[in-house]
Backbone as a ProteinNet text record, in pm:
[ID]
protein_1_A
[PRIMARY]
XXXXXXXXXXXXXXXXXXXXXXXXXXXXXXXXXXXXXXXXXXXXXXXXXXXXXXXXXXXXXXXXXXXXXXXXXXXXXXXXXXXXXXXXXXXXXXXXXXXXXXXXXXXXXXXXXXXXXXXXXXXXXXXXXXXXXXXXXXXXXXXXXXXXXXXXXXXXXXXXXXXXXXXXXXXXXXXXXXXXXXXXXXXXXXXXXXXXXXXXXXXXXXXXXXXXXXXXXXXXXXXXXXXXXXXXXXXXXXXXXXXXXXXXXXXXXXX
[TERTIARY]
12702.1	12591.6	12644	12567.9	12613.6	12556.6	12674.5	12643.2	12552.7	12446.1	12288.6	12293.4	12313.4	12361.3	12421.3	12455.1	12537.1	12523.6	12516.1	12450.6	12589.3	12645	12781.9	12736.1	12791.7	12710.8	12565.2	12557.4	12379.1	12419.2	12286.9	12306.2	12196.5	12220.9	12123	12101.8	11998.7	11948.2	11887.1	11931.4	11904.2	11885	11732.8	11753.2	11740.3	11780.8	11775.2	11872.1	11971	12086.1	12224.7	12213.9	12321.2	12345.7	12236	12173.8	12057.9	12036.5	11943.8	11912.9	11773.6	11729.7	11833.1	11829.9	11892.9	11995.7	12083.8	12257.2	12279.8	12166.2	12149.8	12161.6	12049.8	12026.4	12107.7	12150.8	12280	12426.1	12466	12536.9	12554	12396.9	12365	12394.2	12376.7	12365.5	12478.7	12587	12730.3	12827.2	12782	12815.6	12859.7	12716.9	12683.1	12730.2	12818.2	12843.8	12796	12713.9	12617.3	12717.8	12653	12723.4	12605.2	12638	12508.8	12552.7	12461.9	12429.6	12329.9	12375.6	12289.7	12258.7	12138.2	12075.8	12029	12114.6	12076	12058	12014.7	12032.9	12133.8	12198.7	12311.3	12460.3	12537.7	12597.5	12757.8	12745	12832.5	12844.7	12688.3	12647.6	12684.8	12635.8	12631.8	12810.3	12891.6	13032	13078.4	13036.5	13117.6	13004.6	12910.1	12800.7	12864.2	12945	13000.1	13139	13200.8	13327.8	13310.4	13186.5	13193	13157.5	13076.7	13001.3	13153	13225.6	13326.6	13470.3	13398.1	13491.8	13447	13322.1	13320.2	13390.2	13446	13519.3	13397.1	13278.8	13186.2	13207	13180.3	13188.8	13005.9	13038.1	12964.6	12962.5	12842	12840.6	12730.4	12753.6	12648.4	12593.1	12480.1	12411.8	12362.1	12359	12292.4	12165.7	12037.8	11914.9	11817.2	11706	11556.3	11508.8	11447.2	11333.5	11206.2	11182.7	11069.4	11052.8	11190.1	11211.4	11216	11104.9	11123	11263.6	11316.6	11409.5	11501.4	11500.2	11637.2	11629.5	11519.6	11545.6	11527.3	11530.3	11545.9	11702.4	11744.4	11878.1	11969	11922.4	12017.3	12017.1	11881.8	11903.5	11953.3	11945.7	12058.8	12188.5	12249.8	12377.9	12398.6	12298.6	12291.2	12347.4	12255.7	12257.8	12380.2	12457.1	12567.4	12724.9	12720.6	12760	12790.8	12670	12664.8	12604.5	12538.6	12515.3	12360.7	12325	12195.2	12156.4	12004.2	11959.4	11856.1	11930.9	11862.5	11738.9	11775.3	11651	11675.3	11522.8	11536	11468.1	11510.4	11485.7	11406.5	11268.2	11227.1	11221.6	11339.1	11341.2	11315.9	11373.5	11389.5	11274.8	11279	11145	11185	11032.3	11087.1	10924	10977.5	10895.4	10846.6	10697.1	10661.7	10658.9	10666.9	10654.1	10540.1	10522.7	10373.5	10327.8	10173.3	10095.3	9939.2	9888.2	9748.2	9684.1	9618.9	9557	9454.4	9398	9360.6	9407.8	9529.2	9628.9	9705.9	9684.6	9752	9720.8	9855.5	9826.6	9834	9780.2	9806.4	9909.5	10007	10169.2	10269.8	10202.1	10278.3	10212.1	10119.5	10064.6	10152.6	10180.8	10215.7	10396.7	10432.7	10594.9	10620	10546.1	10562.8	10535.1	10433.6	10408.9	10474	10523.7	10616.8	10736.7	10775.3	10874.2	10868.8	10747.2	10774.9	10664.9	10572.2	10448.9	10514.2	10551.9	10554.1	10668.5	10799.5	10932.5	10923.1	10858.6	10837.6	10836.9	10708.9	10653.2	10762.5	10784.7	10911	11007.8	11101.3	11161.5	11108.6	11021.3	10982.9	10924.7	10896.3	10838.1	10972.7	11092.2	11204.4	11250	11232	11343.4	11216.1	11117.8	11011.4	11052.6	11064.1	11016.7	11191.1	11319.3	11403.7	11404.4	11342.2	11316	11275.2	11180	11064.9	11149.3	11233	11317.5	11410.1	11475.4	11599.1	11570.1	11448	11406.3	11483.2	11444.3	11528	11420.7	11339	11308.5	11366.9	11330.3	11376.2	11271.3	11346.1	11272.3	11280.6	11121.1	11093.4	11047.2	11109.6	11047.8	11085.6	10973.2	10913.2	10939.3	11034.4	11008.5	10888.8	10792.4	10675.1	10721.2	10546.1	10585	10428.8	10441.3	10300.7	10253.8	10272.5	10160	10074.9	10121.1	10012.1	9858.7	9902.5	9824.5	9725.6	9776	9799.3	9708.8	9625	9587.1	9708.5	9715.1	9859.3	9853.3	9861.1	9809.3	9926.5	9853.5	9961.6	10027.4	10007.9	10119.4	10024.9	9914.5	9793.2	9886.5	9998.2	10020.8	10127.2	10227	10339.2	10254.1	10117.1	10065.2	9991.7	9987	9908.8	9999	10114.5	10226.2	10209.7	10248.3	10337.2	10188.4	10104	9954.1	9955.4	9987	9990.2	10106.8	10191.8	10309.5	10247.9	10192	10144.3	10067.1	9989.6	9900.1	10022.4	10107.8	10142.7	10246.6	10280.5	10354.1	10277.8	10137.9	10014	10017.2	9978.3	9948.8	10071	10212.9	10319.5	10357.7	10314.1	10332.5	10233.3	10101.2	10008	10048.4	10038.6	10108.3	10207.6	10385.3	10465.4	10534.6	10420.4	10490.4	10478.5	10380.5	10407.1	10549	10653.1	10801.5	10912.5	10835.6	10915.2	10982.4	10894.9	10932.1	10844.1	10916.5	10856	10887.7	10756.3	10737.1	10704.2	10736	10725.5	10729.1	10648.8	10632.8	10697	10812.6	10833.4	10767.4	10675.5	10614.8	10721.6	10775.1	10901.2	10824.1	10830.8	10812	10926.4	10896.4	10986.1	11104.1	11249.7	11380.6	11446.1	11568	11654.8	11765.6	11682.9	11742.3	11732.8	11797.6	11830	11722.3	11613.7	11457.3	11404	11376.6	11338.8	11375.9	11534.6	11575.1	11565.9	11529.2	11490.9	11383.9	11239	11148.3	11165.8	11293	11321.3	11362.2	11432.2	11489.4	11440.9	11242	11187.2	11158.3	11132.4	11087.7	10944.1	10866.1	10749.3	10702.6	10750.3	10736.4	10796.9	10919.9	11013.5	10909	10875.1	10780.8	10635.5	10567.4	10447.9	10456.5	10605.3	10583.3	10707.8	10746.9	10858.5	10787	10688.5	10629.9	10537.7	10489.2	10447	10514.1	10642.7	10771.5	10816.7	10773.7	10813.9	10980	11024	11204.4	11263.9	11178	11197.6	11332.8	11386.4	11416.1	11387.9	11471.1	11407.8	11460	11419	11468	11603.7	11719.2	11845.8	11842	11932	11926.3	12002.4	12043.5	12081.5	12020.5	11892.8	11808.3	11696	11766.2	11704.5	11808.6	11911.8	12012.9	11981.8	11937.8	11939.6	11801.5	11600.4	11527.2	11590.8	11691	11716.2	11775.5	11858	11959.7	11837.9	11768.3	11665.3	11577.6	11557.1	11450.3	11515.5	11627.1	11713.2	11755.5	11809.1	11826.9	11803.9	11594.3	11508.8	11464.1	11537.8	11550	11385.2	11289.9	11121.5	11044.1	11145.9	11041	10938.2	10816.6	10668	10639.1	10700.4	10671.2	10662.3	10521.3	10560.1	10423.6	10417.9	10322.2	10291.1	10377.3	10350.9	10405.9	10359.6	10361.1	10452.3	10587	10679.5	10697.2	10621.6	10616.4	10743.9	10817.5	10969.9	10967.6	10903.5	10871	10924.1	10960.7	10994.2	10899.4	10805.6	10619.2	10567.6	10563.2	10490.4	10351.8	10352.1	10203.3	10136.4	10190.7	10118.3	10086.2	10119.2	10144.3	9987.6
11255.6	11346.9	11489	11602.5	11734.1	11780.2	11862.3	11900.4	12057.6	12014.4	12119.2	12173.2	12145.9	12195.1	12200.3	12253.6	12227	12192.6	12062.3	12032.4	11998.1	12093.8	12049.6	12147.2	12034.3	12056	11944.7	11911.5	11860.9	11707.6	11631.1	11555.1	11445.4	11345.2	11262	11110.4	11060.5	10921.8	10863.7	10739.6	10698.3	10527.7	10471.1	10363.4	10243.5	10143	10045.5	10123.3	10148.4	10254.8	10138.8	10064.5	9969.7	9943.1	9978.2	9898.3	9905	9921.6	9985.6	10126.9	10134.9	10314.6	10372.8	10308.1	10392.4	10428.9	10308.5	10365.7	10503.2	10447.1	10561.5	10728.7	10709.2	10823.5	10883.7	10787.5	10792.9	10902.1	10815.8	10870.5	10995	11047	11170.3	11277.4	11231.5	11315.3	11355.8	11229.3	11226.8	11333.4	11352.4	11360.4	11504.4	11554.6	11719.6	11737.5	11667.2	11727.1	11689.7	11577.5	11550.2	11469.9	11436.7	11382.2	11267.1	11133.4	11019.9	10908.8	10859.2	10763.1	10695.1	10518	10439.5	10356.7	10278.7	10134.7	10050.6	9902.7	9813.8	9679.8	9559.7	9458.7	9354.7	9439.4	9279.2	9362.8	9313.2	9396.7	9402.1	9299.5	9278.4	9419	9399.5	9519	9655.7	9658.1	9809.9	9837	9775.3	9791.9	9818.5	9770.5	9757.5	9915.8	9975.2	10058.3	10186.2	10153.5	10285.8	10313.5	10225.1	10205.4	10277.3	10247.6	10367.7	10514	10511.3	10623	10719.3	10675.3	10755.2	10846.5	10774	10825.7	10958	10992.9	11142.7	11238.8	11181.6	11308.4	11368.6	11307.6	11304.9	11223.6	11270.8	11150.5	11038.4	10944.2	10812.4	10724.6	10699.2	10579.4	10508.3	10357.5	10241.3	10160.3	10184	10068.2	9926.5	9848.1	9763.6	9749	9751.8	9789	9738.7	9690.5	9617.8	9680.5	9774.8	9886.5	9849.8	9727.3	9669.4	9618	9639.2	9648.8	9743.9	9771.1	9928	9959.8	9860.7	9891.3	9897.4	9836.2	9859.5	9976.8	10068	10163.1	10296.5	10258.8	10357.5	10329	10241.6	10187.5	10319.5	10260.7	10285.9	10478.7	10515.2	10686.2	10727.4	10660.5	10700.5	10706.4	10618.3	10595.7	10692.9	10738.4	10823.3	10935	10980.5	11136	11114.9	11033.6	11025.4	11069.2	10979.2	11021.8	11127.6	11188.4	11279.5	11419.4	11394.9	11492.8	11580.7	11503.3	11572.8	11466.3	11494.5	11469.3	11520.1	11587.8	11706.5	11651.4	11536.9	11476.2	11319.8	11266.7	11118.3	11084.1	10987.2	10922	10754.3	10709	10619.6	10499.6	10402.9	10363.3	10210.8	10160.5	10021	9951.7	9818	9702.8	9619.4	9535.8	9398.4	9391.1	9268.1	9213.3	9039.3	9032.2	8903.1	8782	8706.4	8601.3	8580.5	8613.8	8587.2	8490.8	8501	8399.7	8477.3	8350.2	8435	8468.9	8604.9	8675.2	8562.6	8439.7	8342.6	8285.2	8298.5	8135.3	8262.5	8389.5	8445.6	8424.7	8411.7	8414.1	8550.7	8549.3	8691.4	8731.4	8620.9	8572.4	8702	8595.7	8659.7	8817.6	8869.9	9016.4	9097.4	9054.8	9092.3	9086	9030.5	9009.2	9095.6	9192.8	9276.5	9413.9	9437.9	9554.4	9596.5	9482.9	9535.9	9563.9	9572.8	9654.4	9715.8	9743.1	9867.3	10001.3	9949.7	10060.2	10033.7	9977.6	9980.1	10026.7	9984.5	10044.3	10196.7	10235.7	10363.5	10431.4	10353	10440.1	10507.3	10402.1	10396.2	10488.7	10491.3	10564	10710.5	10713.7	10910	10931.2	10838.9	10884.4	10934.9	10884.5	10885.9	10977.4	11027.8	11174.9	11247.5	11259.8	11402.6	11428.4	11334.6	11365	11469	11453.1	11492.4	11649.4	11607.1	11734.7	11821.2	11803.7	11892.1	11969.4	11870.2	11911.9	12015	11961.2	12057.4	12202	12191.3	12298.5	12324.4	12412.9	12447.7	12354.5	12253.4	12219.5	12090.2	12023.4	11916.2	11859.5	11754.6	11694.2	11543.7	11508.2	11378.8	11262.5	11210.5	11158.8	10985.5	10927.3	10805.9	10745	10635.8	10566.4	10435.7	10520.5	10457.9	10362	10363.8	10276.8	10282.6	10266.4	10316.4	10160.8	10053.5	9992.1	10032.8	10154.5	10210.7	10290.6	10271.1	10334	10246.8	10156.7	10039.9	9909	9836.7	9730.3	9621.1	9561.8	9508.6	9349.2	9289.6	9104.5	9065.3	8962.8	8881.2	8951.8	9104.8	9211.9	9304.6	9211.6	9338.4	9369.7	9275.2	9342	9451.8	9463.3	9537.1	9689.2	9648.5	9769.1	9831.3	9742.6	9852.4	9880.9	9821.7	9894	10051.6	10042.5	10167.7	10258.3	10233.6	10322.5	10394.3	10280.8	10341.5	10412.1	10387	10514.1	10647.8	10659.8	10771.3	10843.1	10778.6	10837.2	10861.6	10801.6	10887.5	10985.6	11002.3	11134.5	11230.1	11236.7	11356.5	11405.5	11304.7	11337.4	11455.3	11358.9	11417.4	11575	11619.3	11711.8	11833.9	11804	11845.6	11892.2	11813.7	11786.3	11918.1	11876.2	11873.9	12019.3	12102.2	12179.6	12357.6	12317.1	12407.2	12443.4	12336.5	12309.3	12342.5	12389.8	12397.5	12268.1	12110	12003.5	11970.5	11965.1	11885.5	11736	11736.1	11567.6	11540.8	11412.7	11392.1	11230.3	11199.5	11085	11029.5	10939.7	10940.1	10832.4	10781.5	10738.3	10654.7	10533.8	10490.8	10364.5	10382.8	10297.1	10157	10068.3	9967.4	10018.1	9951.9	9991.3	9923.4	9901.7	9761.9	9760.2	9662.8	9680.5	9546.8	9512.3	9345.4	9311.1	9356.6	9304.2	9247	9334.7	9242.5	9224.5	9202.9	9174.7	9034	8944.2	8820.9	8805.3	8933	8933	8986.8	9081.4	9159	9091.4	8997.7	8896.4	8793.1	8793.8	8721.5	8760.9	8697	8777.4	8837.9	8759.3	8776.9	8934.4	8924.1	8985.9	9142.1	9146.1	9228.3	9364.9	9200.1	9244.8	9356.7	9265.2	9316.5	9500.1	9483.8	9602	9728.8	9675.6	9765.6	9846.1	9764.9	9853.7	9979.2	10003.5	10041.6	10172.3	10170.1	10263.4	10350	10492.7	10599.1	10567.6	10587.2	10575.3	10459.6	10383	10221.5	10171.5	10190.6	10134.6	10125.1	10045.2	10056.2	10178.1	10159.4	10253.6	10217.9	10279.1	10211.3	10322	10262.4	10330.8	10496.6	10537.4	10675	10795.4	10661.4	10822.4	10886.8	10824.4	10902.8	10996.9	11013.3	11045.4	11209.7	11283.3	11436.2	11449.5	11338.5	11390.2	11389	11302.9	11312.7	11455.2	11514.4	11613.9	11753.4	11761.3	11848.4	11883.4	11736.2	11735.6	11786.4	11696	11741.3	11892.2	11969.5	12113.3	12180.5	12134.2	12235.2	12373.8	12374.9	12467.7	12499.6	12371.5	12368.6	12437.5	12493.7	12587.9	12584.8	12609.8	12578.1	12463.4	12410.1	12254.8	12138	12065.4	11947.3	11897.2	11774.3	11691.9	11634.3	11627.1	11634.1	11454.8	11365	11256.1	11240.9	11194.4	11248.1	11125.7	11123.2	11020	11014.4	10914	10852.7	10731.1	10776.9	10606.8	10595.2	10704.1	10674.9	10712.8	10764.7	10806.9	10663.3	10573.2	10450	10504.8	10542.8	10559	10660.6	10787.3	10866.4	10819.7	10689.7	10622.9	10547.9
10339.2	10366.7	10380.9	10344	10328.9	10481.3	10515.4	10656.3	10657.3	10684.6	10666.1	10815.2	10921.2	11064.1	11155.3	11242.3	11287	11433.1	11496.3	11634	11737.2	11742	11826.6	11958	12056.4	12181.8	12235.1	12107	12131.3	12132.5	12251	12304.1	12223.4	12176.4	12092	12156	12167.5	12247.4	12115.3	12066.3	11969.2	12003.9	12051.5	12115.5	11943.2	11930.5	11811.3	11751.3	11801.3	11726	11689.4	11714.4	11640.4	11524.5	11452.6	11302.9	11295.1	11083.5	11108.3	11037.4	11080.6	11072.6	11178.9	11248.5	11391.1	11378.3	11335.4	11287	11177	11110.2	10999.4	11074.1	11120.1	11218.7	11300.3	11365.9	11466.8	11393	11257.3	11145.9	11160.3	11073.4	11090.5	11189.4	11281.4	11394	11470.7	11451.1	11474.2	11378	11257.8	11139.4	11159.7	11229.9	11250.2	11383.9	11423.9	11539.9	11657.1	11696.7	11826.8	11886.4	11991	12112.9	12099.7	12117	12025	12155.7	12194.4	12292.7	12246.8	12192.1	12184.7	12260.7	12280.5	12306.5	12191.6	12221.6	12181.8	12247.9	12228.2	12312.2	12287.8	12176.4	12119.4	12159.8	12278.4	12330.7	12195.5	12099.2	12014	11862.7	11870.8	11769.3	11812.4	11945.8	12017.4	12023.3	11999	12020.8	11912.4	11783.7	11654.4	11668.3	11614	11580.6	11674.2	11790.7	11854.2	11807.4	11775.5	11672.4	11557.1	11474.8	11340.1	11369.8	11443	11506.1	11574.1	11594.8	11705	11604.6	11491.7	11358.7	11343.5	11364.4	11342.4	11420.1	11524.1	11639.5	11731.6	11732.9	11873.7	11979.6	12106.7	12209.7	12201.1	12165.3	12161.5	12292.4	12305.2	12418.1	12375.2	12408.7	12346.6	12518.1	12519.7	12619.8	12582.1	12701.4	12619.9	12696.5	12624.9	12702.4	12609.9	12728	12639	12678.2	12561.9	12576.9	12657.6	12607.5	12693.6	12795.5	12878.3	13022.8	13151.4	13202.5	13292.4	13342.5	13410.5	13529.2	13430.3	13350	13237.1	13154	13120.4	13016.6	13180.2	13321.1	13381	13414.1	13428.9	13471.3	13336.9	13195.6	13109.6	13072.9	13083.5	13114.4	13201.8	13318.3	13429	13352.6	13298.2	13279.2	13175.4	13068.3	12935	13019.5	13114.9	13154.3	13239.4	13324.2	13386.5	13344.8	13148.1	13063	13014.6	12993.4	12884.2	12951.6	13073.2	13154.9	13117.3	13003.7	12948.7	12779.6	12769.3	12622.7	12567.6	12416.6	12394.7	12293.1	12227.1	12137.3	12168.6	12171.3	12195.1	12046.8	12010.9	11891.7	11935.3	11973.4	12019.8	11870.7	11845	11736.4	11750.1	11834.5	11857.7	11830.5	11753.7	11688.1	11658.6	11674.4	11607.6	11542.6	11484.6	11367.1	11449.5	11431.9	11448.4	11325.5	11352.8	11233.7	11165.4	11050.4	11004.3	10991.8	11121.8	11100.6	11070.8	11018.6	11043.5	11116.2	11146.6	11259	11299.8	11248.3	11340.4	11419.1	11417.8	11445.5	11561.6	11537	11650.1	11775.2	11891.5	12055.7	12107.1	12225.9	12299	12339.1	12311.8	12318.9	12221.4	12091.5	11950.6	11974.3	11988.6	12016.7	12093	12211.3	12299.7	12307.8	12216.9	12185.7	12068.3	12024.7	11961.9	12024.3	12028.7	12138.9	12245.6	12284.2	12440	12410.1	12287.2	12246.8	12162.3	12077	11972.6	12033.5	12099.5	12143	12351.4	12392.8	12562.2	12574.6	12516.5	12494.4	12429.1	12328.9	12293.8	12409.6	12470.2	12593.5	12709.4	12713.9	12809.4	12797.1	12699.3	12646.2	12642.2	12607.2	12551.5	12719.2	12840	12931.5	13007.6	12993.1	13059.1	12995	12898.9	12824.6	12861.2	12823	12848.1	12951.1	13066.8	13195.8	13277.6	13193.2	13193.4	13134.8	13040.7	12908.4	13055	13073.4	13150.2	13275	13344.3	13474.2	13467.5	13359.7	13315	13241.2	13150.4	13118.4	12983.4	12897.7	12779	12657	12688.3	12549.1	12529.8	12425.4	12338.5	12209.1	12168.4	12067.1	12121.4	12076.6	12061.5	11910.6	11920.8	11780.4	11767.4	11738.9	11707.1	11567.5	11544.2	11451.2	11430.4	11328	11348.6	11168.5	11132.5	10977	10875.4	10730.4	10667	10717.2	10795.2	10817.7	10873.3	10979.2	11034.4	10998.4	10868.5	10758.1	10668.7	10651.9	10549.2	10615.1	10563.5	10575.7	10592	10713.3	10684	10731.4	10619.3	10648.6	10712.9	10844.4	10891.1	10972.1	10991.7	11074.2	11144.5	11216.4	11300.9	11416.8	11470	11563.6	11594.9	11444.6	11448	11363.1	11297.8	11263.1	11393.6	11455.5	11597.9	11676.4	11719.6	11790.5	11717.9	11571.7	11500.5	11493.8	11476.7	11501.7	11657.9	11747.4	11900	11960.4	11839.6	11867	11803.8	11718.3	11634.1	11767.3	11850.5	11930.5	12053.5	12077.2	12180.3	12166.7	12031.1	11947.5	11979	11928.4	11908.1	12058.2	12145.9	12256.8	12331.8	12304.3	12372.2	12294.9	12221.5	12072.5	12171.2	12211.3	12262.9	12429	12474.6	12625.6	12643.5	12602.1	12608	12523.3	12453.5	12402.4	12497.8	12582.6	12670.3	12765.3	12747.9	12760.7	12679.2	12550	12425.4	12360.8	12425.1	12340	12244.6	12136.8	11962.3	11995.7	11899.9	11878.9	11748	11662	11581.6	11536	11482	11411.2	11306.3	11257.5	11113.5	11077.4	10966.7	10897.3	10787.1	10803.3	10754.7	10637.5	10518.6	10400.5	10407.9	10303	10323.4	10281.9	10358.5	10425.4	10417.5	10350.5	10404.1	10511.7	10622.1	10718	10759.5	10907.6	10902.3	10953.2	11008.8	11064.4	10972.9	10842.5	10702.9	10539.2	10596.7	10471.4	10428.2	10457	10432.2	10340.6	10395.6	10305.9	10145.9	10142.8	10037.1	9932.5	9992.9	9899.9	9796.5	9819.6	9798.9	9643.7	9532.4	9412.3	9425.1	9461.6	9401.1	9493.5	9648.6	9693.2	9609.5	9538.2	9517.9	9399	9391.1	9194	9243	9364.7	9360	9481.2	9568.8	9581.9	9494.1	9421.4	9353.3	9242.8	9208.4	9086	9168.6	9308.6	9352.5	9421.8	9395.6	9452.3	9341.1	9345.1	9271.1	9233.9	9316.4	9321.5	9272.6	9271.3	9242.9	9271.6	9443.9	9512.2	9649.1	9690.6	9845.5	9905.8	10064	10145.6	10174.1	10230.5	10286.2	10440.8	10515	10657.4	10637.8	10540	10512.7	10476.3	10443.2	10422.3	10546.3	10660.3	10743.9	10845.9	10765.6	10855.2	10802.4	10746	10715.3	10804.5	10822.6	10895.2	11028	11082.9	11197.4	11250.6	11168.8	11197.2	11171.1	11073.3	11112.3	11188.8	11291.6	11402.8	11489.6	11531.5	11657.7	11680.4	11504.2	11538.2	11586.2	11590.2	11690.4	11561	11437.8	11343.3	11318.4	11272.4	11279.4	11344	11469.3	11621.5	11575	11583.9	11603.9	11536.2	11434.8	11373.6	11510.7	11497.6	11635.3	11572.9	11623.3	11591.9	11442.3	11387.1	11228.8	11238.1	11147.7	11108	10953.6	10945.5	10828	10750.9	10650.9	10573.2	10481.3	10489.6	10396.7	10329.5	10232.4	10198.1	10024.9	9981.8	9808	9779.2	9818	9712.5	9752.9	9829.8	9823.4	9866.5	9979.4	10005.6	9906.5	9850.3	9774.4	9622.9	9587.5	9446.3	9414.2
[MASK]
+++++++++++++++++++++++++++++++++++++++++++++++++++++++++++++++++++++++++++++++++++++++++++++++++++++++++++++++++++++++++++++++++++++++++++++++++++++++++++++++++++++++++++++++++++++++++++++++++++++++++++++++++++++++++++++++++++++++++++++++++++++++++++++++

């Protein structure tokens, strides 16, 4: 990646940062100079993922933390800011994927084992950096890895499309809120990706056929190409840009 800024000094929270969009991101941000603190929950991943990450000559630190746990994502910003002494952009990335069943056959179970970590963990997360942002003063960036299901009629996936819809709303809100602080917020709008959540589905033909012809680029996404929006958000370079929803998808949705 070509180095477009230069963020040395700057402090980056990158939670699902093991792998991934996140690592991707993480990359990035290391790349240019940041000081990168992840969360993940696989304490095996988060070790090897701070291992590549530490190659750039930034100081790295890996937690291991379930977003969708209060006491644990207050436990683990404690330890971020203990670290690192500050965080200048949070990156709310961490998800999972439910098993597709049909929205008949769904429980309030399977609903709710998605949400509490892609829309309650969001929450969590951006409530624990704003609320830092705000103390310390100076500003920051916030930004949400959301997805075009949120957009998208999405079978079999009402509940990982309403997580990534109810992140969109609390981007706007925090964008609104929060910029009387000088913090940006931002949404990325992430097209299909190959990453280990659903590379299983990628693999499938029929699946491959019916959305590839649908992809300008006519390939997928890989976790690198979010490593240059990351390093542009975090710069702060956008000043009055906030609230904007950043669609990365190959042209899928505009096709």
């Amino acid at each position: 990646m070509t180095l477009l800024f230069d963020l040395t000094g700057h402090v980056a929270l990158i939670t699902g940062g093991n792998s991934g969009i996140g690592l991707g991101m993480a990359h990035g941000l290391a790349q240019s100079g940041a000081d990168v603190c992840i969360w993940g929950t696989n304490a095996e991943r988060n070790h090897e993922a701070a291992q590549q990450l530490a190659r750039h000559g930034t100081r790295v630190h890996a937690i291991r933390c379930d977003v969708g746990d209060e006491d644990a994502v207050t436990a683990s910003f404690t330890e971020t800011l203990e670290h690192f002494g500050r965080v200048d952009s949070c990156f709310a990335n961490a998800g999972t994927h439910a098993p597709e069943i049909r929205f008949i056959d769904a429980t309030l179970a399977d609903f709710r084992g998605v949400t509490r970590v892609n829309l309650e963990g969001a929450f969590l997360t951006l409530r624990a950096a704003s609320k830092h942002m705000v103390e310390r003063g100076g500003g920051g960036v916030l930004v949400g890895t959301s997805s075009v299901s949120a957009l998208h009629g999405t079978p079999r996936g009402q509940a990982y499309a309403a997580s990534k819809a109810g992140l969109n709303g609390i981007i706007r809100g925090c964008a609104v809120e929060l910029a009387r602080y000088g913090i940006n917020a931002h949404s990325l709008i992430v097209g299909w990706t190959e990453t280990p959540l659903i590379s299983r589905e990628m693999q499938d033909e029929v699946f491959q056929q019916n959305v590839m012809k649908r992809m300008p680029h006519r390939r997928w996404g890989n976790p690198d190409d979010f490593a240059r929006i990351a390093v542009y958000l975090a710069s702060g370079v956008g000043g009055f840009q906030t609230g904007d929803e950043i669609v990365i998808d190959g042209g899928y949705t505009v096709f």
